[in-house]
Structures are given as C-alpha cells and as structure tokens.
C-alpha positions in Angstrom: 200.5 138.5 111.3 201.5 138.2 107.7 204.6 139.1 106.0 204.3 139.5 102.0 207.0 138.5 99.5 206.7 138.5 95.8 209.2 135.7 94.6 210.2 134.4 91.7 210.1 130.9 90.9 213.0 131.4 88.2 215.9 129.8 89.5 216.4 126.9 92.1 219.5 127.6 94.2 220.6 126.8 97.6 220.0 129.9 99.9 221.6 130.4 103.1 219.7 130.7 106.3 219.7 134.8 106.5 217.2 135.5 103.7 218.4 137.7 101.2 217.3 139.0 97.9 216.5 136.8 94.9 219.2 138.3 92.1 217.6 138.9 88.8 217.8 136.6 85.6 220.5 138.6 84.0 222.4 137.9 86.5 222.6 134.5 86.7 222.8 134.2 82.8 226.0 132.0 82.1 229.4 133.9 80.7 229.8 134.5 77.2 231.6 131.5 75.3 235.3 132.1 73.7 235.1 133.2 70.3 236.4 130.3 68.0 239.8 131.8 66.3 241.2 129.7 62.8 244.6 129.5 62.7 246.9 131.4 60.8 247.2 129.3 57.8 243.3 129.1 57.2 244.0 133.3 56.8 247.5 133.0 54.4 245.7 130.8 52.4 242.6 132.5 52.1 244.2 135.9 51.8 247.1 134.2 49.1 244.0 133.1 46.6 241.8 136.3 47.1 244.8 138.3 46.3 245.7 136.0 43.0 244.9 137.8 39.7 244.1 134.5 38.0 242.1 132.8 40.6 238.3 132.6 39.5 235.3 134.0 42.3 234.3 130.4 42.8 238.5 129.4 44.2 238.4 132.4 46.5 234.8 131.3 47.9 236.2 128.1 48.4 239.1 129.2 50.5 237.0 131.4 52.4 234.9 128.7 53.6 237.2 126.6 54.0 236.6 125.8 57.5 233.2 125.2 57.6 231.2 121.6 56.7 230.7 120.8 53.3 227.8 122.5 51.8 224.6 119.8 51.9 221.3 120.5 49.6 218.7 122.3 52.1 216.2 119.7 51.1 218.4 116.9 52.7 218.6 119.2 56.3 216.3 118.3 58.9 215.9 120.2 62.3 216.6 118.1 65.4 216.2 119.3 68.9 217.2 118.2 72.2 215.0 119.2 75.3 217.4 121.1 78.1 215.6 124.0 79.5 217.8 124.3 83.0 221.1 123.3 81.0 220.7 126.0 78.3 219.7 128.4 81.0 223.5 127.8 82.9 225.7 126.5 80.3 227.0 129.1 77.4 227.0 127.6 74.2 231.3 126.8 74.0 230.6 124.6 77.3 227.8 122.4 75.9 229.7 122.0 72.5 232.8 120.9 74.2 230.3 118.2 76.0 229.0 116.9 73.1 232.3 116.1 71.4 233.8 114.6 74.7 234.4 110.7 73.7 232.3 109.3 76.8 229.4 110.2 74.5 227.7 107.2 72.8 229.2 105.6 70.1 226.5 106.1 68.0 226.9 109.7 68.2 230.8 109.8 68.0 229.7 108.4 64.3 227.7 110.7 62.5 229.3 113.9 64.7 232.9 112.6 62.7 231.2 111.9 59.7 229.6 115.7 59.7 225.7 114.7 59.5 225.2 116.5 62.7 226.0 120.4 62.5 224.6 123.9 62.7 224.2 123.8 67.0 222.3 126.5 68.6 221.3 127.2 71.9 218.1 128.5 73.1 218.4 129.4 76.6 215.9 128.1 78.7 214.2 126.1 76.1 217.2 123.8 74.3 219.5 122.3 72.1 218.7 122.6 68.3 221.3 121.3 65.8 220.9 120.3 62.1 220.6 116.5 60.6 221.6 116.3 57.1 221.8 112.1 56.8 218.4 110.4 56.8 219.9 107.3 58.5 221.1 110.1 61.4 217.6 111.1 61.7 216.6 107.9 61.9 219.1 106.4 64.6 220.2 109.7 66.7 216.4 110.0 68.1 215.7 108.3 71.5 219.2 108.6 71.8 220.5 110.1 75.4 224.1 112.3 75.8 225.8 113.2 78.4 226.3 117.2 78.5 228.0 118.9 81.5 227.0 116.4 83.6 223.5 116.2 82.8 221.5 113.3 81.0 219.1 114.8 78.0 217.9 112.8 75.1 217.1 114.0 71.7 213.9 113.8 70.3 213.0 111.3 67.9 212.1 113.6 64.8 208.3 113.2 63.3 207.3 115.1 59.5 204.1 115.9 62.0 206.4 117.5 65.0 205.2 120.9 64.6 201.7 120.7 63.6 199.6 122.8 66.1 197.2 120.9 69.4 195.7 121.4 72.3 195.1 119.7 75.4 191.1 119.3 76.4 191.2 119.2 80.1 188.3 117.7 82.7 186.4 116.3 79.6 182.7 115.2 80.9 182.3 111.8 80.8 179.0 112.2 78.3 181.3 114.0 75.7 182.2 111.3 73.0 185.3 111.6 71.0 182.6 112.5 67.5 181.0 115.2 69.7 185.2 117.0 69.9 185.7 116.0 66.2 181.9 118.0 65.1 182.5 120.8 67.9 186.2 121.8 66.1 184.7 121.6 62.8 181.8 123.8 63.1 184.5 126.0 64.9 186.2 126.0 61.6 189.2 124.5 62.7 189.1 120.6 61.6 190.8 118.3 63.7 193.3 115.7 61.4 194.1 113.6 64.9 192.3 113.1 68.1 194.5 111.2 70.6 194.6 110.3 74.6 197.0 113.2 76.1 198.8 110.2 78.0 198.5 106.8 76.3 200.1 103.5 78.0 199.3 101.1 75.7 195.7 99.7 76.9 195.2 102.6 79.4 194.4 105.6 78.1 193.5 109.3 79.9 190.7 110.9 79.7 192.0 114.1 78.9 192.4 114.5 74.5 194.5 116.4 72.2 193.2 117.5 69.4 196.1 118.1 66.4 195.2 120.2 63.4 196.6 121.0 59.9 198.6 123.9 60.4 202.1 125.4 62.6 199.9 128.1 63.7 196.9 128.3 65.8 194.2 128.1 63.5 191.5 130.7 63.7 188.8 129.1 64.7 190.7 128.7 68.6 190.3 132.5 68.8 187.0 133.9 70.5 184.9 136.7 68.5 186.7 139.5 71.0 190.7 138.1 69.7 191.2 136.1 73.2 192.3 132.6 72.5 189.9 129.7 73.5 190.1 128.4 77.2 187.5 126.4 77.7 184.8 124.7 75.9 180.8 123.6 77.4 180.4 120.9 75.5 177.0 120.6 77.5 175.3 123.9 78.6 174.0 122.1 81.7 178.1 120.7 82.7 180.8 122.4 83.9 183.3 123.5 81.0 186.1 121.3 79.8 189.8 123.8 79.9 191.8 124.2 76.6 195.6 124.1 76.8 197.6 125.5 74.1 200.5 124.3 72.6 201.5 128.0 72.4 202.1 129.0 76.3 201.7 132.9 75.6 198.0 132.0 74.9 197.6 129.8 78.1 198.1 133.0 80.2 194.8 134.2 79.4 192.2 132.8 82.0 189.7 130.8 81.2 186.6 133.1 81.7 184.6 130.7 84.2 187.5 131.2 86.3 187.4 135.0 87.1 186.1 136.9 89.3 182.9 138.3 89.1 183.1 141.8 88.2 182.4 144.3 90.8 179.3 146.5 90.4 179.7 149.9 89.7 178.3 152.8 91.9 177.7 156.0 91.7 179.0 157.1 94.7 182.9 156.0 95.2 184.0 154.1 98.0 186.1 156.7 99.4 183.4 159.2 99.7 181.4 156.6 101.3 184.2 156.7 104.6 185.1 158.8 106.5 189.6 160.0 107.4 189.4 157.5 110.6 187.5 155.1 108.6 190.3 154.6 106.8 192.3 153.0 108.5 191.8 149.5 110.5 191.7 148.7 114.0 193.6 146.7 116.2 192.5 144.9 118.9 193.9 147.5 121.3 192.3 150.2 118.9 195.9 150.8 117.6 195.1 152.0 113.6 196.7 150.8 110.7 196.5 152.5 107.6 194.9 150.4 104.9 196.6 152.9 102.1 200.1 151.6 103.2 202.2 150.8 99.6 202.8 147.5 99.7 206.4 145.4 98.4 205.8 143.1 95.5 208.5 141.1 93.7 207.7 140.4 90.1 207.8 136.3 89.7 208.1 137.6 85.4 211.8 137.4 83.7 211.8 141.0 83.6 213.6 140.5 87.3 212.1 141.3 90.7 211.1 144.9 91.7 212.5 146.4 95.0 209.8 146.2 98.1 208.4 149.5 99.0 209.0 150.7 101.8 205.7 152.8 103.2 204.1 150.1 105.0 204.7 149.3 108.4 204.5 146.7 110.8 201.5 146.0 113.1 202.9 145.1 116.7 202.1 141.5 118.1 202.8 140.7 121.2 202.7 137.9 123.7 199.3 139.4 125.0 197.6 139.4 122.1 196.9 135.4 123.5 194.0 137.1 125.4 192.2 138.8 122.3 188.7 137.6 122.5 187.8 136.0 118.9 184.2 136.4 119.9 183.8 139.8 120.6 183.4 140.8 117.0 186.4 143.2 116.4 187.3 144.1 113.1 189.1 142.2 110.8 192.1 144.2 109.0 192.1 145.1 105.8 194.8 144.1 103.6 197.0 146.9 102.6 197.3 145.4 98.7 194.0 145.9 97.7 190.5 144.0 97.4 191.1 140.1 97.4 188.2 138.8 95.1 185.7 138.2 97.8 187.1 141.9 98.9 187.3 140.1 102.8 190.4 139.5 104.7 191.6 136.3 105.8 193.1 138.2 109.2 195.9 138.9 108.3 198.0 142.5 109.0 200.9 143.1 106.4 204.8 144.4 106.6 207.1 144.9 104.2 209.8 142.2 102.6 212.6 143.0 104.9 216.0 140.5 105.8 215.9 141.3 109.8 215.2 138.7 111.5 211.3 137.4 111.9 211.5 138.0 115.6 211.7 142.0 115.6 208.2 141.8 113.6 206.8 140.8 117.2 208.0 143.4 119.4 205.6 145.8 120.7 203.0 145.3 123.5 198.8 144.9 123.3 196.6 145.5 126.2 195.6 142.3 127.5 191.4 141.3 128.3 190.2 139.9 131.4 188.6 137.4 129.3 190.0 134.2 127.6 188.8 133.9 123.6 186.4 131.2 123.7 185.7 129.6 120.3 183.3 126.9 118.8 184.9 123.9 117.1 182.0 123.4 115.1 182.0 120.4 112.4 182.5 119.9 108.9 181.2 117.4 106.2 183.4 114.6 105.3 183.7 116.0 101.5 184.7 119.2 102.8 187.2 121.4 100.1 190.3 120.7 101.6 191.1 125.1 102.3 187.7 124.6 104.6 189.5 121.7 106.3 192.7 123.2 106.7 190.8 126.8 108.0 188.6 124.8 110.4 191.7 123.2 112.3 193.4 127.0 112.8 190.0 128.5 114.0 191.1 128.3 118.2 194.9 127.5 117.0 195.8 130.7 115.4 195.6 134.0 116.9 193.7 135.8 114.2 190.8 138.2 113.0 188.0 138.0 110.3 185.4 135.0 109.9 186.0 131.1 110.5 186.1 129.9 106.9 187.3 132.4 104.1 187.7 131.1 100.7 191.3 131.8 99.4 189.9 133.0 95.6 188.9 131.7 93.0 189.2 127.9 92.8 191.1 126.3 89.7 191.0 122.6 89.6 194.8 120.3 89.0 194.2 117.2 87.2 196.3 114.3 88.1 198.1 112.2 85.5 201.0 109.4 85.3 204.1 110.6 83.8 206.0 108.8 81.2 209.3 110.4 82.8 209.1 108.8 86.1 207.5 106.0 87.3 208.2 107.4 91.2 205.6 110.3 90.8 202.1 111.6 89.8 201.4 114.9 87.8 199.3 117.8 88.4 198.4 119.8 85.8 196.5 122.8 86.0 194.7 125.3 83.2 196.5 128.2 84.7 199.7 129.2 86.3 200.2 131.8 89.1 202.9 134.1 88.4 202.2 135.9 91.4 202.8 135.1 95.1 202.7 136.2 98.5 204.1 134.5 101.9 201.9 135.1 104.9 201.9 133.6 108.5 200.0 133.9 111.1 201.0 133.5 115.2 199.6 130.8 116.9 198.3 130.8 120.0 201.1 128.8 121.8 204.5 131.3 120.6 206.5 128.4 121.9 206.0 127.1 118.3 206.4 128.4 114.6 204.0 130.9 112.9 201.5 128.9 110.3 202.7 129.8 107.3 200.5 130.1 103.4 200.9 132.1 100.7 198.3 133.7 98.4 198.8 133.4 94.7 197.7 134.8 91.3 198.3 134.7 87.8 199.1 138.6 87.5 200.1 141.8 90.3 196.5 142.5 89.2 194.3 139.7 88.8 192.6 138.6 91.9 193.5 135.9 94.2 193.1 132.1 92.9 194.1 128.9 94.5 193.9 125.0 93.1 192.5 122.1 94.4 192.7 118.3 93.6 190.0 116.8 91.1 188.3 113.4 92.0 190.7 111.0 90.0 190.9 107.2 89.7 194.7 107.5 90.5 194.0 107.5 93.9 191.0 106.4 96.3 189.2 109.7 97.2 186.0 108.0 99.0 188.1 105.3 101.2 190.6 108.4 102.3 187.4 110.5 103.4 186.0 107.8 105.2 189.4 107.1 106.9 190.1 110.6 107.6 186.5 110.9 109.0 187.1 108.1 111.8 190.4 109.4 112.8 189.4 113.1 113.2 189.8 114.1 117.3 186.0 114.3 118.9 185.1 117.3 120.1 182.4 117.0 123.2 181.9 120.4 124.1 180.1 122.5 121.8 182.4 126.1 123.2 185.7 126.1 125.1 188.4 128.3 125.6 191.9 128.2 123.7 193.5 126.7 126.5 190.8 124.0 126.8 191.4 123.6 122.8 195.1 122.7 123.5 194.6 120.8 126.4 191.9 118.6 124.7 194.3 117.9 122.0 197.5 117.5 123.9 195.8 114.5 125.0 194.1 113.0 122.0 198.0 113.2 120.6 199.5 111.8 123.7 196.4 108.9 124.1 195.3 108.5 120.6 197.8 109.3 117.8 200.9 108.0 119.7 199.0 104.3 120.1 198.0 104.1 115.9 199.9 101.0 115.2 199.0 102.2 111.5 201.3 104.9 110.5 198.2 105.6 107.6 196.2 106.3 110.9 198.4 109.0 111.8 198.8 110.4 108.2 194.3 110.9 108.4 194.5 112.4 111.5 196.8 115.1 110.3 194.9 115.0 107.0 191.8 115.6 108.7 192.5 118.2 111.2 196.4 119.2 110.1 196.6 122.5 112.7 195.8 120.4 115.6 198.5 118.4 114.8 201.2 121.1 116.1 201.7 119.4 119.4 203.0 116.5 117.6 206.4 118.4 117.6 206.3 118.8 121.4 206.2 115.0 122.3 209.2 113.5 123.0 211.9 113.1 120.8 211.9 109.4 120.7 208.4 109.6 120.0 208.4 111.8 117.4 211.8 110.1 116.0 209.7 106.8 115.6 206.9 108.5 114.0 209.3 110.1 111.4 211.2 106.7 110.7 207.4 105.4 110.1 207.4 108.1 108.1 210.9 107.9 105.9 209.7 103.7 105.6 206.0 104.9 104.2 207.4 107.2 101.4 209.7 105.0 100.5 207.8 101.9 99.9 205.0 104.0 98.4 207.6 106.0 95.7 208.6 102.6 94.3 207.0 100.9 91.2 205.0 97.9 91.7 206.3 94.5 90.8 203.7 92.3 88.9 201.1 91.5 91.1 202.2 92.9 93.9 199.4 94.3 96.3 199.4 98.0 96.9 199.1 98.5 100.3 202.7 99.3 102.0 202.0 96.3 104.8 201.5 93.6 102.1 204.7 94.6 100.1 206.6 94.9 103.3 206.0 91.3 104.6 206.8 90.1 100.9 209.8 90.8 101.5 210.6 90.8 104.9 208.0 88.1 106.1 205.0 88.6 108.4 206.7 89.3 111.7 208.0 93.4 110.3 210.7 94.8 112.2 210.7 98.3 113.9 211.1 101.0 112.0 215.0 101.5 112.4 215.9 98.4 111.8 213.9 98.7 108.3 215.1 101.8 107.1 218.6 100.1 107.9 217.8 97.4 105.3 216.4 99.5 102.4 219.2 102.6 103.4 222.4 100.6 104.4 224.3 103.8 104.0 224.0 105.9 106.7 223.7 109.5 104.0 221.0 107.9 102.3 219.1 107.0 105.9 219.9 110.6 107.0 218.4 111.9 103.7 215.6 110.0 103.9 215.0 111.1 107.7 215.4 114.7 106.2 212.6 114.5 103.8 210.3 112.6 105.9 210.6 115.4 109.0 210.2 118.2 106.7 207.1 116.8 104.9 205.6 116.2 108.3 206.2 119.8 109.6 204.8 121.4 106.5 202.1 119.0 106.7 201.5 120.7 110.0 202.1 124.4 109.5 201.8 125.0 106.5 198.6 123.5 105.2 197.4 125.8 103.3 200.3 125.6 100.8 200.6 121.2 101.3 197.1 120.7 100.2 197.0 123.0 97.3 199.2 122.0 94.3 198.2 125.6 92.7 199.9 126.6 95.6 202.8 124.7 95.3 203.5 125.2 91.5 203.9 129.0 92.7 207.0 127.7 94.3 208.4 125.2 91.8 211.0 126.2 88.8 208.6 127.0 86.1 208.8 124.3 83.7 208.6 121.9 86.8 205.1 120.1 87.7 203.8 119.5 91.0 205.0 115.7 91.6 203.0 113.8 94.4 204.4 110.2 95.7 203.1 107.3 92.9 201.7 104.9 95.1 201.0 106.7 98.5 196.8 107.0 98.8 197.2 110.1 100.9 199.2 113.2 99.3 202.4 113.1 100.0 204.8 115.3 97.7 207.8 113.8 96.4 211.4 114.6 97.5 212.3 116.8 94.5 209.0 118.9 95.1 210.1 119.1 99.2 213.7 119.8 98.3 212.1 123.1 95.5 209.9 124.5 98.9 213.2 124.6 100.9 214.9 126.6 98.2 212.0 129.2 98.5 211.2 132.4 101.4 208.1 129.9 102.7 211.0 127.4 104.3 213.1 130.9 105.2 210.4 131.8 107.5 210.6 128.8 109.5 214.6 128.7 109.6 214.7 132.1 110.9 212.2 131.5 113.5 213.6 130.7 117.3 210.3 128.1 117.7 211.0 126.2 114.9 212.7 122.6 116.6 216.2 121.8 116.1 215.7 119.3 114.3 213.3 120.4 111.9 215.9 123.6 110.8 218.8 120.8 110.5 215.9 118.7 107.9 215.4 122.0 105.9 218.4 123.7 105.9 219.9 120.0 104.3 217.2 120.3 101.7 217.9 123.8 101.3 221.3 123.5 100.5 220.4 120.1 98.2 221.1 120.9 94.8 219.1 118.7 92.0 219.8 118.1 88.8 219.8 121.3 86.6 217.5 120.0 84.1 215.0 119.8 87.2 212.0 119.5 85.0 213.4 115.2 84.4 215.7 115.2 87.7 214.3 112.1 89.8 211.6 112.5 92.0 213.5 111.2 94.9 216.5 111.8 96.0 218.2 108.9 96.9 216.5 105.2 95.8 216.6 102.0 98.3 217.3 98.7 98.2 213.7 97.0 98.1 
C-alpha cells in the first residue's frame, strides 16, 4: 500500500511521534520587533527649534535628525552582507540588532560599530543580514570576520567591486570540451565571458565543473533561448550528452532543462475515456474489490505559499494479512494511481489513501480472500553497473507484497554531481540541475507484517510536472569500479532459478545468520546491503547482541570515515585505526569508549548509526537517491554524504533532517518497527541543529581520534 503526503521542506522542527499537520510559513514567521521610541528630550528640543521664529530650515533639520548617524557622502557607502538564511527566517530584526551590539562580539567589530562606520541594518528574511560600510579600512577588515548573533556563528562576507556581476555554473562538462571551446560558445551566444573559473578551486585541485562570470548584474541576453526560457543546458558536442547550466538567479533554475522531460504524449483522436468502458474505470484488487482510479487525491504544496488541505474523496484499499497469498505470477492488474499518469503512465503497485493523523495500523484493516497457491517469484539477476533504483527494485521483487512489473523506472532520471565543500571538511556535496518541490510518501507491506512497511517517496519539480528522481554521477571522489566489484562478491547466491516467498525468506534468513554475521569486515556487510538492501530486513530480527555489535561497527565506521585525513595517512578505516591504536584493534565497545568517553556522545553516535542502517534497509529507494533526499532537506540545505566513507553513507545532519520529516513518521507510528530503532529516531527527531542549518556541522557530536 501507499500513503501520499505532500510536505514541505520549509522548516526543520522537532515533531512529536503522532503526525500532525505541517503549520504554514506565516506562522512560524518571528514576532514583530519593538518600535525604537527617543526620549522625550530628543522631541522638546526638536519641537523648541521648529517652533523658533529665528531659527533657519537648516537648525530645525538638524534637530530633527538628531538621532540618526552623521550624514556620510553616498560615494563613501559600500553594501556589506552577512549570509543567515535560517537566523533571518526566526529572529525579528530588534533580536538580531541587540546581538550584534552585545560585547562578546569581536573586538574588531565593537570598533568600527562605536565609531559609526557600520550602519543602515536590514534584514531579509530567509536570505540575510545587509548593513552599510562607510569606512574603507571597515570594508577592508570586517570581511572574513565571524559574529556571534542569537547564538548562532555567521560570518560576513569579504566585499569584492566584482560581487554582483552575473555567472553560471556549467555542470557535467565533457571531458573533450576545452576551457576556449566555453569562452567561443558564450561569445557567439552574444554574451562574452570576462572570467572563466573552476566552480570549487583548492589551490592545485581544481573541479571540473566552470563558472562563467560576465559583464553585467543581469542575466545577459544571450542566456535566454529564441522561445524566452532561460538556458539549461548546453551540447557542446552534438554526439555527447549535454552539459546543465546553473543560474546565479534561482527563479531561472526552476525551468527544466529540456533533455530532462518527459516525452510528450501523442495525441489521439479518440480520448482515452471513450476508449473505456464505466467498469473499466476503475482498478481491480486481487479479490476483484474495485477502486476507483478518479478518486481526488491530497497534495500539500512544498511552495511558501503554505500547504493545501488533503482532499478527502479517496479512500483506502483494504490490506490484509491474507493478501501474503496473492500470487505475483498470475498476471493481475496493477492499480492505477489515483493522481494521474506518472511519465511512463505505469504504476509502481502501489494503491493510494489520503494524508490522514490516525494511526498507520487502521489503513490495514479489512480482509482479502486468500489463494490456494503460494506466489512463486524468479530472483533473476542483474549486471554489476546496474542504476542503483534497478538494484534497490530487484531486492523487493519476492520481499514486498505488490502489483505491476519487476523493475519500473521511478521518472525521469536527473543526475547529482558530487563536490568537496569549503564549509566542512566532514562531508561531500551533491548538487543537482533541478530541485523537486514536490513529494509524495509511499510504502509498501512486506511480505513478513512482523516488520515495517518499505517506505519511498516519489518527487517532482511541480504538482504537474511528471515524476523525476536523481542518481549519483561516476566521480573521482569516491571509487565507483572497486565498490561494484565488492558489492558483486558479497551479493547472496541464488541457486534456484523460481521459489516461493517463503523459500525467498528462508534462503536469506540463512545467508544473514551464516554469511553476514561471520564478515569480520564491517565494509563486507555495508556491500551486502548495498547490493541487495531489501533482503537485508532480517538483519533486524537477529539477536540483539548481534545486531548491537553490528551497529557499534557501524557508529566506529562513520566516525572514522567523517574525519579529515592527517598528512599521509592512509584512507582505509583499518589502517587509521591501528595508527592509533596499534595492530591488535579492540572490539567495537571498547573503541567507541575511547573516541566517545561521554556516555551522550556514544549514545548519539549509536542513534545515528541504527537509524542509517534501518533506512538503509527500508527505505532504499529514498537512501540511494540524493534527488530524493534533497526533497526532504530544508531548502537551502545540500545533500551531505560522509567525506571519507567509499560506500554512501549520509552524514548525521542529513539523518537527523529525514527524522524531522512524515518518511521517519511512518516508521514511528508503526507497531513492527523495533524498539530500538523508534528510540534512535525519535532522539534524532527531537535533535534540533543549528538554525542556520545550511553551515550547521555535519555531524553531531565530534570524537576524540
């Protein structure tokens, strides 16, 4: 089954464990500052001179502004700006005002705030601070510099005459495209480039990815197509796939890059609905119960303009404990989903309900008539360099109890490019050319009700584009061919070509109890769930000390991995734990013990480890898709994976953004869901990060390495 919620991604808050609806913007916009009253004598002796016959224009314009700064030249004003987007958002402008004249600010700032070079502060919620510089020393010294305000660390930004001249990114550049053949493409565009730069420079290393600067604020015409869409994407080659176009102007980064929509559907001359009949209509069940495919379905706008209330027309297809015996084989009819055509107009088998804050567990009540014959299904294989949604969809197929055809491709595919980020040495980047506005949680029983629902979500840009979702381009930054091979080995053989479902869970109850419990390797485990993450369900039925080790394995591997390398340090986690704690490694407790001597850090780091697992496990679809994730993320907030950890792992900030959201609510709510894992989420749920989340650190509590 599948439940649909549209969610914004506005506001990161700790939600309690009954779901309940996401308030609008407006509403958590901070209160209104206190108006700023002058004394009395400012208005006796303003009023005094304006009413003196023989005081001249000039003295009574004097006394009127006599509170303000001293008038400076506009030539000698400069613009400075300090980057806050979450603080601006919550803080009113009286609060961050009182901040910034608070004496544990640097001295340096103390200065030129007493000496009046820094005046003029605005606040532009959900963007920054802006305030005006009128001393060119100020300029020079304030930038770089970082303040304190409301308990929150931002830095203002060193100023440059060239700050606002217009650029954009060049994403996925071809490696046969020089930096001339850019330079000549722009020109003959009629937009001349005056700088050509790496998008993310560190000294001798330099990206791929260019931006191209030009001569102007604006975006110059020549980035506008003939039909007054800005540019997305660029073939460079004819024969290559295209390089994607980021604008320095987000409203023009909402348009879609035309390669990546979805073909348009032919027209005919006779409509679809005259080519079905009224019982056509509707979809069957596999008891030949109908649903209506015409049911309204509740959406949630993810847009500022505040979430819309769910309809409530649709109803809820019954699942029941019988539906086990469904036979996958016998060819019955996938359901249609009640929203509309996905792009390849196929459904992943799926039924829908409404948003609604009862419990998950009154979604399954109803009965199904049960089949003398046990669903049989046929593992099958898949190449090594398999997309990672076939991987994921080949591990459910036998797993989870659900119509429609084994491998359905979730959209339209939009590739995320990773990158190091200057802002935190912890954590790699994904960018991506688009971002989905738009999502929808689904889940889907499995065949063993004993444990969780897998749960994904289906995303895109707009309420009425089609369905997209990302995947991870081939990058140097980590070693895609070694992980493939790895993953390859450790996959769990399958001898028999066709077996039932409860052969299927037998078969892999022992591979987990044999095989993955005996990896000495915790990376062995991590490519076995990689590989084949569905199967990997009965890992949260072993027994708890099992488990508990493999999650302490787990808590040690992210750690290690999330910190920066010393100079000459090898890579791989075994070689930097026996630098420091010789050859002989002790167990995993012990460990943890010495790089968390506080027993809130090691609980923490236990917390984040567990719930990376489980999602690993069901929720796939969403852990190997950082489209997928940014749907979840506050808006201004990248996708952050682990630095130094060859297998994607998502840092603890990212983990602690998916408890926050209706995707971790589905679990929490959900009597199968293991004790433990509810305590892991609900403590990242109620985990608060910085409010300036876009530079918060990407883990949440550091050890002592």
């Amino acid at each position: 089954m599948v439940t649909i919620s549209r969610a914004p991604t506005a506001q990161l808050q700790a939600r309690p464990t009954q779901r309940q609806a996401r308030p609008p913007r407006q509403a958590n916009r901070p209160p209104a500052p206190n108006r700023s009253v002058p004394d009395d004598n400012a208005f006796e002796e303003s009023i005094a001179r304006c009413n003196d016959p023989n005081a001249s224009e000039e003295e009574r314009c004097q006394k009127a502004l006599a509170t303000l700064p001293t008038e400076v030249d506009a030539k000698n004003c400069t613009r400075m700006w300090i980057p806050a987007a979450r603080l601006t958002a919550e803080r009113n402008i009286d609060e961050l005002c009182v901040s910034l004249k608070a004496d544990y600010q640097p001295e340096i700032w103390r200065k030129y705030l007493h000496q009046g070079c820094v005046r003029d502060f605005v606040r532009i919620p959900h963007q920054g601070i802006g305030f005006v510089c009128t001393s060119e020393e100020a300029l020079r010294c304030l930038g770089g510099v970082t303040l304190k305000v409301c308990d929150t660390l931002v830095t203002i930004r060193k100023y440059s005459l060239f700050d606002k001249l217009y650029y954009v990114d060049l994403q996925r550049l071809p490696f046969n495209v020089s930096d001339r053949d850019i330079y000549n493409w722009f020109v003959s565009r009629g937009a001349r480039p005056v700088l050509i730069t790496a998008t993310h420079d560190h000294g001798m290393l330099k990206s791929r990815a260019r931006t191209v600067y030009f001569n102007s604020v604006a975006c110059p015409q020549g980035l506008f197509e003939p039909n007054g869409e800005p540019l997305r994407e660029v073939f460079f080659d004819p024969a290559d796939k295209p390089c994607f176009v980021q604008h320095r102007m987000f409203k023009y980064n909402r348009v879609r890059p035309p390669s990546l929509r979805p073909s348009p559907r032919r027209p005919s001359d006779v409509s679809d609905a005259s080519m079905r009949t009224d019982d056509a209509s509707a979809s069957p069940l596999a008891d030949g119960t109908l649903v209506s495919s015409s049911a309204p379905v509740g959406r949630v706008s993810l847009t500022p303009s505040g979430p819309r209330v769910p309809s409530s027309g649709s109803t809820a297809p019954d699942s029941s404990t019988d539906s086990m015996l469904v036979d996958h084989s016998s060819g019955s009819a996938p359901l249609e989903p009640t929203s509309g055509p996905s792009p390849s107009d196929k459904s992943r088998g799926y039924a829908t309900v409404p948003v609604s804050s009862k419990p998950m567990r009154q979604a399954f009540t109803g009965t199904r008539s049960s089949r003398s014959r046990a669903p049989t299904v046929i593992p099958g294989t898949i190449p090594a360099d398999a997309p990672d949604w076939k991987v994921v969809q080949h591990s459910q197929y036998g797993i989870l109890n659900r119509t429609g055809a084994k491998f359905i491709e979730p959209g339209t595919a939009v590739p995320c490019e990773l990158s190091q980020d200057d802002t935190d040495p912890l954590a790699l980047s994904y960018s991506t050319p688009i971002t989905p506005n738009y999502y929808e949680v689904l889940f889907a029983d499995g065949y063993d009700l004993s444990l969780p629902p897998d749960v994904d979500i289906s995303i895109a840009e707009s309420e009425d584009d089609g369905e997209i979702y990302g995947f991870a381009a081939d990058s140097p930054l980590h070693p895609t061919v070694e992980l493939r091979s790895l993953k390859a080995v450790r996959r769990m053989p399958m001898k028999a070509e066709q077996v039932t479902v409860a052969e299927l869970d037998r078969i892999i109850s022992e591979f987990v109890e044999k095989n993955l419990q005996a990896y000495t390797s915790h990376e062995d485990v991590l490519a076995t769930i990689h590989a084949q993450p569905a199967y990997l369900r009965q890992l949260f039925k072993i027994p708890l000390p099992r488990l508990q080790k493999i999650v302490m394995d787990h808590a040690v591997y992210r750690t290690v991995c999330a910190e920066p390398l010393s100079e000459n340090e090898p890579v791989d986690i075994v070689s930097r734990l026996r630098a420091r704690y010789g050859d002989q490694l002790p167990s995993s407790d012990v460990l943890l013990k010495k790089l968390f001597p506080s027993d809130d850090d090691r609980n923490t780091a236990c917390h984040c480890a567990l719930s990376d697992l489980f999602l690993m496990v069901f929720a796939p679809g969403i852990y190997v898709d950082p489209l997928k994730v940014k749907a979840l993320l506050p808006q201004h907030l990248a996708p952050k994976r682990i630095r130094h950890a060859p297998f994607l792992l998502w840092s603890d900030l990212i983990l602690t953004c998916i408890a926050h959201t209706d995707v971790a609510q589905q679990f929490l709510r959900h009597d199968g869901t293991p004790t433990d894992v509810v305590t892991a989420l609900n403590y990242l749920a109620h985990t608060n990060p910085s409010p300036t989340v876009e530079t918060a650190p990407s883990t949440l509590v550091r050890p002592q390495l």
